[in-house]
N, C-alpha and C positions, 0 to 999 in steps of 0.2 A: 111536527112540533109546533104548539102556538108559543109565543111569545106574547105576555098581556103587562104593556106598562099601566099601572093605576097610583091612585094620589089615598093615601086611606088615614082617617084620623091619629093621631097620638095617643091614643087611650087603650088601657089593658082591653087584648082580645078581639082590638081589632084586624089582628092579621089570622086568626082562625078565625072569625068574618068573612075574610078574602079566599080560605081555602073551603071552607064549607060548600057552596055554591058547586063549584070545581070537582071536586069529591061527589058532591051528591048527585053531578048528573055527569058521570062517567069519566071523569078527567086522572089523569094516573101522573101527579107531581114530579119535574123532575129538579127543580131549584128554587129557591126564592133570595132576594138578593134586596136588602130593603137599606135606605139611604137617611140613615135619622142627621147626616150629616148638612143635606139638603132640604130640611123642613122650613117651608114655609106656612105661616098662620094655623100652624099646629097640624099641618097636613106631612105629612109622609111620603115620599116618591119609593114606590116596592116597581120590581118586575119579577115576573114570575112565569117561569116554564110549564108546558105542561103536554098533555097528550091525550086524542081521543080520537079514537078508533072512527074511520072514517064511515062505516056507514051507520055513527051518532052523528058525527062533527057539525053539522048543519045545525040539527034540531036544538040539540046539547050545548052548543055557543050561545046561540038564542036566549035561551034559558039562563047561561049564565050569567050575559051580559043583563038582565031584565035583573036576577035575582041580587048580583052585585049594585045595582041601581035603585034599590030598595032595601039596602043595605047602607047607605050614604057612601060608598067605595064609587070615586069619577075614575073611571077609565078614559086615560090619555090617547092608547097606539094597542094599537092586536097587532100583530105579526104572523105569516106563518114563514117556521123556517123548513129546513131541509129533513126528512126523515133518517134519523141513526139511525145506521147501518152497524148490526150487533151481531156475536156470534159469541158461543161459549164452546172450548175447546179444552180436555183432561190434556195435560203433560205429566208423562209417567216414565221413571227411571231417573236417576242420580242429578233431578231438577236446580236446587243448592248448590249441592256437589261443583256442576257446571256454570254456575254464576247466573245467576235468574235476572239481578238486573241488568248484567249485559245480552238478555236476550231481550227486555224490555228496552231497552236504548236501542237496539237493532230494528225491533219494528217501530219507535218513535222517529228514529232516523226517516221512515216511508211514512210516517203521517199517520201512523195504526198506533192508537192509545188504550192501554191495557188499564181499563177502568176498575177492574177490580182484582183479587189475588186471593183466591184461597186454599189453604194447605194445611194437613196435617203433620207438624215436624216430628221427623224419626230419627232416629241414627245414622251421623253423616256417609255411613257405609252402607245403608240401606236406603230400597228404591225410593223416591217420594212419588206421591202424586198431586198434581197442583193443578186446579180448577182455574184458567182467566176467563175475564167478561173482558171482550177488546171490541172495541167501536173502530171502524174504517172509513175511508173516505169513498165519498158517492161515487167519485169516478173507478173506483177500482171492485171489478168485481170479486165475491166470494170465491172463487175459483182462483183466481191471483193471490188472494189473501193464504188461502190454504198454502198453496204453494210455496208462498216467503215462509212462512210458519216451516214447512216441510225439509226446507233448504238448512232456515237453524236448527229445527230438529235431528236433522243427520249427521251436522258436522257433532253435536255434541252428545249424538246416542240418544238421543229421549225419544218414545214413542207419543207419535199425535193421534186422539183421538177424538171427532170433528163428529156434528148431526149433519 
């Protein structure tokens, strides 16, 4: 994950400006966070997340940092941080039924954040199956994670199934 603080004009379109660049030489968005609270002399403080596959990241930086620079976009701080650690896993069987956010509070409780939830709702007497996207922490490996997953899954009957 790069982290890029930049300073970018006040004026319509300057923040697809700042993603362009980004985008066009491999970066794959994952936030922007911009500060119009913080402007000074019409400048703009944005940060912004991003990702690129490391055998660009060299070249690809390069490029963006030249191409943002010729864009009037001053770049403040680059960052790199930690790489998500992500997994997408089906939960199948009386999901709702058994109270989905208290199995979400059970792995927030372990520091695993269920970033996304997808489900087709049926009949609360019929199976569901529910799609998460959960990011974990660096220190715990995939193998651990399955396991906690495994542990709620049993006491409430739901079948996990894991890539």
């Amino acid at each position: 994950m790069i982290n890029l603080e930049v300073k970018i004009p006040d004026t319509p379109g300057s923040l697809i400006e700042l993603i362009k660049p980004i985008s066009n030489n491999g970066g794959n968005v994952y936030g922007i966070l911009h500060f119009h609270d913080r402007k000074t002399n019409n400048m703009i403080p944005v940060n912004i997340s991003f990702e690129l596959s490391e055998s660009i990241q060299e070249v690809s930086l390069k490029k963006i940092k030249s191409e943002l620079k010729e864009r009037n976009i001053q770049i403040e701080n680059i960052a790199y941080g930690i790489e998500k650690k992500l997994i997408t896993v089906l939960l199948t069987g009386h999901v709702f039924d058994t109270d989905v956010m208290d199995t979400i509070k059970k792995l927030a409780s372990k520091n695993i954040s269920v970033l996304e939830l997808q489900a087709k709702f049926t009949e609360l007497e019929e199976v569901s199956n529910v799609k998460l996207k959960i990011e974990f922490p660096e220190e715990m490996s995939k193998n651990e994670l399955i396991d906690t997953l495994r542990e709620i899954c049993d006491k409430k009957n739901l079948l996990l199934i894991t890539s």
